[in-house]
C-alpha positions, 0 to 999 in steps of 0.5 A: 500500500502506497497510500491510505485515506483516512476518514476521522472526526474534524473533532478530537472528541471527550477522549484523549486516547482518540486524539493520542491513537491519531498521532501513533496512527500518523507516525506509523503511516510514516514509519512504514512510507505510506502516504496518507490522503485525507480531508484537508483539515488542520483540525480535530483528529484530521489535523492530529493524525496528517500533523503526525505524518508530517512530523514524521517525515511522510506525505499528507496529501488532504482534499478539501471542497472549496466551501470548506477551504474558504472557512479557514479550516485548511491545512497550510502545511500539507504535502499537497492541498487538492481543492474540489467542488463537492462533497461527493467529488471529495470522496471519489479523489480521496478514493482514487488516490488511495490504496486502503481506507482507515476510518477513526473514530469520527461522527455523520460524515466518517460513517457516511465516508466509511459505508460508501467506501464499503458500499463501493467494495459490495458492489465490486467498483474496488477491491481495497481493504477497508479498516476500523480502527476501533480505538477504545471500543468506539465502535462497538456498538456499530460493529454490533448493529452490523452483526444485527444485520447480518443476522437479520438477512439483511447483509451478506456475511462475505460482505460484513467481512470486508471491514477489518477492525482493530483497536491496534493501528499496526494490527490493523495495518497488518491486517490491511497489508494481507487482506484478500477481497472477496470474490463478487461480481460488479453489479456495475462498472465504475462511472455508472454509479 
């Protein structure tokens, strides 16, 4: 994996251990010379974990709509800054430009963020593995409610595992570095959806 996007809260949230897990994130992504895509921010946990990468000498490419760079929310010091009209153009360039996606903890937009990339992975337009890093059992509840679905028949089990889930940043890169999607069929080729 060359580069990873990351979705996260533009918050740092009520817990220091989101923001710490952003940083040890941040480092690793650098340690191990992957580049890291995200929204552009300079701050919450996007501006914690892309100033982690560049502390540690790595890329940070972020991708911002214009409407958002204009609130000052910008980050001055990133590797590349991609400016794009909309939200949704955002998400297809973060996407093209990455090999992988990580999702922190975050509120509305990391889980819209999060399930269109496992959206996408349903319906075959890519095969990248998608990881959540559960920092703090953040996610539980969510991990459970996607169980419910499964259970209810409502979701495919093959597809339920195409998000890998750690509480541990390298467990989950590791995780990333062997997965191997499932086999689906396209449903539909990309620039149809």
């Amino acid at each position: 994996m060359k580069r990873i996007v990351v979705f996260c809260g533009s918050s740092f949230g009520t817990e220091k251990k989101y923001e710490r897990q952003a940083h040890e994130l941040g480092a690793l992504l650098a340690q191990k010379n992957i580049g890291l895509v995200y929204g552009g921010a300079k701050i919450g946990l996007m501006g914690a974990v892309a100033d982690a990468v560049l502390k540690h000498q790595g890329t940070v490419i972020g991708v911002l709509p214009h409407f958002l760079s204009s609130k000052e929310v910008a980050h001055e010091q990133l590797t590349e800054l991609i400016l794009v009209e909309s939200m949704h153009e955002r998400k297809m360039k973060m996407s093209a430009l990455s090999d992988g996606i990580i999702a922190l903890p975050g509120g509305f937009g990391t889980l819209e963020e999060l399930f269109e990339m496992l959206t996408w992975a349903q319906l075959g337009l890519h095969q990248k593995p998608i990881g959540l890093l559960n920092t703090d059992g953040y996610y539980n509840e969510l991990l459970a409610f996607i169980q419910t679905m499964v259970d209810k028949g409502l979701l495919k089990a093959i597809n339920q595992r195409m998000l890998l889930v750690s509480n541990d940043p390298a467990d989950l890169l590791q995780q990333m570095e062997t997965y191997q999607a499932p086999e689906v069929p396209k449903w539909i080729r990309a620039g149809q959806e």
